[in-house]
N, C-alpha and C positions, 0 to 999 in steps of 0.2 A: 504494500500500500504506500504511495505517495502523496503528502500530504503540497497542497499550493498554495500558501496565505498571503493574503492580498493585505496593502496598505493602501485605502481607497482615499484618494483627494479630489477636491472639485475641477480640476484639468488634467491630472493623469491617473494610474493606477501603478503600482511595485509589485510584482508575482516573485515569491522566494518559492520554490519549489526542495524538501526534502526527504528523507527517505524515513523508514520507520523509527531510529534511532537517534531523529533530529539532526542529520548531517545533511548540509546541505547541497542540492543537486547543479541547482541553476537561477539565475537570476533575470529577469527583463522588466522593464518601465515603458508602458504605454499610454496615448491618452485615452482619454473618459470617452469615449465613440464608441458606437457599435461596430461598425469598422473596426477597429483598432480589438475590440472583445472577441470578435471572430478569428482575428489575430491570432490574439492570446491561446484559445480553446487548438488554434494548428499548433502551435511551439508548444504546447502541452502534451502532446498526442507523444513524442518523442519518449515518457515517462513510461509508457504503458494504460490499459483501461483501467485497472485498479487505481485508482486518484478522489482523492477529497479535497474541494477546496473549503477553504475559509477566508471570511473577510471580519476585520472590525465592524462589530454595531453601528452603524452610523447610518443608518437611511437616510439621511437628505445627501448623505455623499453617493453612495452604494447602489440607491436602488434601482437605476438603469444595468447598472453591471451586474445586480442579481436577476434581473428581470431576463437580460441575453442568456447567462447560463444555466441557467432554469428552465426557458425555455429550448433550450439545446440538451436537454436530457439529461444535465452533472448533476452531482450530489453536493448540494451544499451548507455550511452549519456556519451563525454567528456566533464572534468572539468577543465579550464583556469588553472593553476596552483598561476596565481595573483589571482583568486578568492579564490582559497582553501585557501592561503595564509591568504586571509582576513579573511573569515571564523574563521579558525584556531585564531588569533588574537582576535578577538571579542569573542571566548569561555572564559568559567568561567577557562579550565584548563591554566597548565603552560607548557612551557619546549617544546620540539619537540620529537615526537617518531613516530616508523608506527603505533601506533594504535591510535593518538594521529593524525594524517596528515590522514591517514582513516574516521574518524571519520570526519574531515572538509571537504573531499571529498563529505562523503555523505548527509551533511548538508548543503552545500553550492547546493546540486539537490532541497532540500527542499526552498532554498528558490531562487532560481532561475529555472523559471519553463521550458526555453524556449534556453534551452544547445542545441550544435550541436550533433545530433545523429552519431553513429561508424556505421560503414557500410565496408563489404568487397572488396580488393580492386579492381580496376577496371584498365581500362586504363590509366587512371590519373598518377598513382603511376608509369606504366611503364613511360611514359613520363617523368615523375619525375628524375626516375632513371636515364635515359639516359641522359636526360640534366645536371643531377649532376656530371655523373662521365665526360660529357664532359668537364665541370667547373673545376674540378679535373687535367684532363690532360692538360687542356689550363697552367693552373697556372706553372705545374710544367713544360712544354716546355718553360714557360719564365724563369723561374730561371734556366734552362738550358742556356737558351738563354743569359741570363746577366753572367754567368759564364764562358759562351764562348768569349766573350767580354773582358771581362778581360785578358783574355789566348789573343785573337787578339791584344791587345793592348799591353802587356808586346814583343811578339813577333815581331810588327813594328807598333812601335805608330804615324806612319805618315800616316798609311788608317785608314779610318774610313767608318765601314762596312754600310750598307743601316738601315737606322731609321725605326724601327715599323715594317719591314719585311727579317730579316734575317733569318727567318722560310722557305721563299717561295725556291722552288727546284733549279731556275737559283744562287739563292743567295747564296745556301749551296753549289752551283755547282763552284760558283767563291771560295769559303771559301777554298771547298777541294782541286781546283788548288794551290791555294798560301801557303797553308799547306806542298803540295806533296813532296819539297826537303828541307822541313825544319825537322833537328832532333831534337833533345832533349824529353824532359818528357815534357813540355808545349805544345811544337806542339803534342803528343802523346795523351795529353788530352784532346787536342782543336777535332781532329780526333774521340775521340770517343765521344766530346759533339755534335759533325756534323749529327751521325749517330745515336745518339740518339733523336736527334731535328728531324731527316725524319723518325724515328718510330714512333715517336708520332702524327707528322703532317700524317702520314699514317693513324692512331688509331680515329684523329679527323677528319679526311675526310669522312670515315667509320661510325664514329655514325655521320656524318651531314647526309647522305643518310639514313643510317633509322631511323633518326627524322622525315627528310623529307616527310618518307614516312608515318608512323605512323601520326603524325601531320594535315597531310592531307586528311586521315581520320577520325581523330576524332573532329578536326575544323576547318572545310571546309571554315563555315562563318567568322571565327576568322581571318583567314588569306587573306580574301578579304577588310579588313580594311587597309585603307592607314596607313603607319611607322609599319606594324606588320608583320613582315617575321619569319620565322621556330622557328626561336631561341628564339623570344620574346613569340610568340605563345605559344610554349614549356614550355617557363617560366611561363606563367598565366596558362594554363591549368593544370600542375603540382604542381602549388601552390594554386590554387583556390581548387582542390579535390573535384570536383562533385558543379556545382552552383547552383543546386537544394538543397542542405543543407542549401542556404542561404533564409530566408525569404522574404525581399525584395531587392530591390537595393540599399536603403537607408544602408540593413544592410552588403551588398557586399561592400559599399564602407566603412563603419569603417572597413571593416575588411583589406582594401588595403591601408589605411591610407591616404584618398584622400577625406574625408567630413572634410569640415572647423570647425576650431575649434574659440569659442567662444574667443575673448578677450576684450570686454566691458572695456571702464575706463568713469566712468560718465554718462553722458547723451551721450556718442560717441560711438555706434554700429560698431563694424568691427568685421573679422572674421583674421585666418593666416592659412598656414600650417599645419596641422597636422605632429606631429614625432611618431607616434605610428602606428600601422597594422604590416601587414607584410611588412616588406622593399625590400622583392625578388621582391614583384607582384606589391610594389609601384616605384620602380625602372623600370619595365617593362609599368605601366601604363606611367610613367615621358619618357619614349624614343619614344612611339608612339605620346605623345604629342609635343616634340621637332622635330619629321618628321615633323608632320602635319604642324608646324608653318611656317615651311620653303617652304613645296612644296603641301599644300593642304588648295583649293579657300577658302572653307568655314570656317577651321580652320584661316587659316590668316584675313578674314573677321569678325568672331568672336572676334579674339584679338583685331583687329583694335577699333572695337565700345568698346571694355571694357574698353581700354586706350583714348579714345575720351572720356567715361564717368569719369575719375579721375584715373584709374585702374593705379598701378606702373605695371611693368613686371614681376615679380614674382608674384603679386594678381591676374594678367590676365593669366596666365600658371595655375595658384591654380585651378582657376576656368573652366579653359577648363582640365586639369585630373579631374576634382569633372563630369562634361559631359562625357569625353571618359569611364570613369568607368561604366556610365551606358549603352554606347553605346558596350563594350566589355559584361556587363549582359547580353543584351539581345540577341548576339552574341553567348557566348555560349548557351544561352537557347534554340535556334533557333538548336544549334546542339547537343543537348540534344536531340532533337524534330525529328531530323531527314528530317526536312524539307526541300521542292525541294531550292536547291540553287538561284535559279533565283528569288526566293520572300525575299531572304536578303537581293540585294545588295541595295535598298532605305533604310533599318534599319539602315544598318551599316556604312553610310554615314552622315547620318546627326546627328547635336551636338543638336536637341532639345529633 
C-alpha cells in the first residue's frame, strides 16, 4: 500500500507519495486545476493500484481536488490538521514546507488507521450552505440595525425604538413615519438603513422557507425532537456531514464536544465540560438541551435526580447534552434509513 498526502493550497497542491513504512517515494507540486488533478492521478499510476490518498481538512482549499479524485474512482481519507501538525513535529526533519506538511499528511494515514473518509457532496452541504449564508445576513441586518440606532438617537434622543425587534415591518413602519418630515443627511441615512433592514428581512424570510423545506426532508426525525426547530436542525445536519462517517456514538459525541472530559485530582473521580468539537453543533446540541429543561417531562425529570444525586447545574446540563447527543445519532440514523416516521417518535424521546 502506498500512501499520497496532499498539502492543498489555494493555487497549487504538494503530492508526497510513501511507502508502508513512511519512506518516502516521490514528490510533485501542481496547481489547483482539474487539469493539473488528472495530472496528478497519471504520475501516480507509477506507484501501483494499491494507493491511499490523503489530504488536510480544509475544504475551502481541497474540495475541487476531492471532488476530481472521487470522482475518478481513489480512495480517499481527511487528515485533522492538529494531527498533521503532530506528525510533522515528531519527524527527524526541520522547518515547515509543502513537501515537508505533505509528507506529515501522509504519515500521520500510516499511523492512524481509522481517519474520516471524503465523500461527495450530498444534501448536507446544501443545508450547510443555506444556513450559512443565512448567519451571514442575520449579522449584517444587525449592524445595520445598530447603525440605524445611532442615526434615531442623534435625531431625537427622547424615543427609544423597540428592543431586539426593530427588524419586524410594523416597527420599520413607525421608523419611516417619524423619518418622513425630517431633513438633513442623518434622516437620509437613517431612510436608506430602513430599507435596507426590509431587504434583508425579505432575503431571511426567503431562505427560512426553503430551509424549511429542504430540512424536512432530509430530517424528518430530527425535527420531531423537542427544542429542535429548522434552524437548529439545519445547524446539526450541516455540521455533522453524513453521521454515517461516524463510527459510533461515542465517537459522534467527541466530535460535538459533548463527552466529558476527565479531571481526576487524587483518589477524587469527576468529569467537566468539554471545550473542544465542533462549537457550531455543540452550540446546537447546548439549545435543545436548554428547551428541554424548561418545557420537557423527562428532561426536567432527569435533571431533577442528577441534582438530588450531588449534581451542580452545569454537571447536570453536561450530562443531559452527553444523552441528547446520542439521542440526535440515532435520529439522524433513522433518517439516513429512510424509515416510516411513526417508528421514531419513542427513539427520539427518550434520554436512555
Amino acid at each position: 500500500m502506498v500512501v499520497l498526502g496532499i498539502d492543498a493550497h489555494k493555487r497549487s497542491h504538494t503530492v508526497v507519495a510513501v511507502d508502508h513504512a513512511g519512506r518516502k517515494l516521490g514528490e510533485r507540486t501542481l496547481t489547483a486545476t482539474t487539469s493539473d488533478h488528472l495530472a496528478m492521478l497519471t504520475w501516480a499510476e507509477q506507484f501501483g493500484d494499491q494507493r491511499q490518498w490523503a489530504v488536510e481538512d480544509c475544504l475551502h482549499l481541497s474540495r475541487r481536488l476531492e471532488h476530481d479524485l472521487l470522482a475518478a474512482g481513489e480512495s480517499l481519507v481527511r487528515v485533522p490538521p492538529k494531527l498533521m501538525a503532530q506528525t510533522r513535529d515528531s519527524a527527524r526533519t526541520y522547518g515547515k514546507s509543502d513537501p515537508i506538511d505533505a509528507l506529515a499528511v501522509a504519515r500521520a494515514v500510516l499511523r492512524e488507521p481509522d481517519l474520516p473518509t471524503a465523500r461527495l457532496d450530498g444534501p448536507a452541504r446544501e443545508v450547510r450552505l443555506l444556513a450559512d449564508h443565512r448567519d451571514d445576513l442575520v449579522a449584517e441586518r444587525t449592524r445595520v440595525i445598530n447603525r440605524l440606532r445611532w442615526h434615531l438617537h442623534e435625531l431625537d434622543p427622547s424615543w427609544a425604538p423597540p428592543a431586539r425587534s426593530l427588524w419586524r415591518p410594523k416597527n420599520l413602519a413607525t421608523v419611516t413615519e417619524r423619518l418622513k418630515d425630517l431633513a438633513g443627511l442623518v434622516a437620509r441615512l437613517a431612510r436608506t438603513l430602513v430599507e435596507r433592514c426590509r431587504e434583508l428581512s425579505g432575503q431571511i424570510a426567503e431562505l427560512d422557507r426553503e430551509l424549511s423545506e429542504l430540512v424536512a426532508q432530509v430530517a424528518p426525525t430530527l425535527l420531531e425532537l423537542c427544542g429542535c426547530a429548522t434552524l437548529t436542525a439545519a445547524k446539526i445536519v450541516g455540521e455533522t456531514a453524513g453521521v454515517d462517517r461516524f463510527r459510533s456514538r461515542h465517537a459522534f459525541a467527541r466530535h460535538n464536544g459533548t463527552a466529558p472530559v476527565p479531571v481526576w485530582s487524587s483518589n477524587r473521580a469527576r468529569h467537566r465540560l468539554s471545550r473542544v468539537g465542533n462549537r457550531q453543533l455543540n452550540a446546537a446540541v447546548h439549545r435543545i438541551a436548554i428547551t428541554q429543561a424548561h418545557y420537557h417531562p423527562e428532561a426536567i425529570a432527569f435533571l431533577e435526580r442528577r441534582r438530588a444525586a450531588g449534581d451542580s447545574k452545569l454537571e447536570s446540563i453536561r450530562v443531559l447534552k452527553r444523552r441528547l447527543s446520542d439521542v440526535v445519532y440515532r435520529a439522524l440514523q433513522a433518517d439516513l434509513q429512510h424509515t416510516p416516521r411513526a417508528s421514531h417518535r419513542r427513539l427520539t424521546t427518550t434520554l436512555t
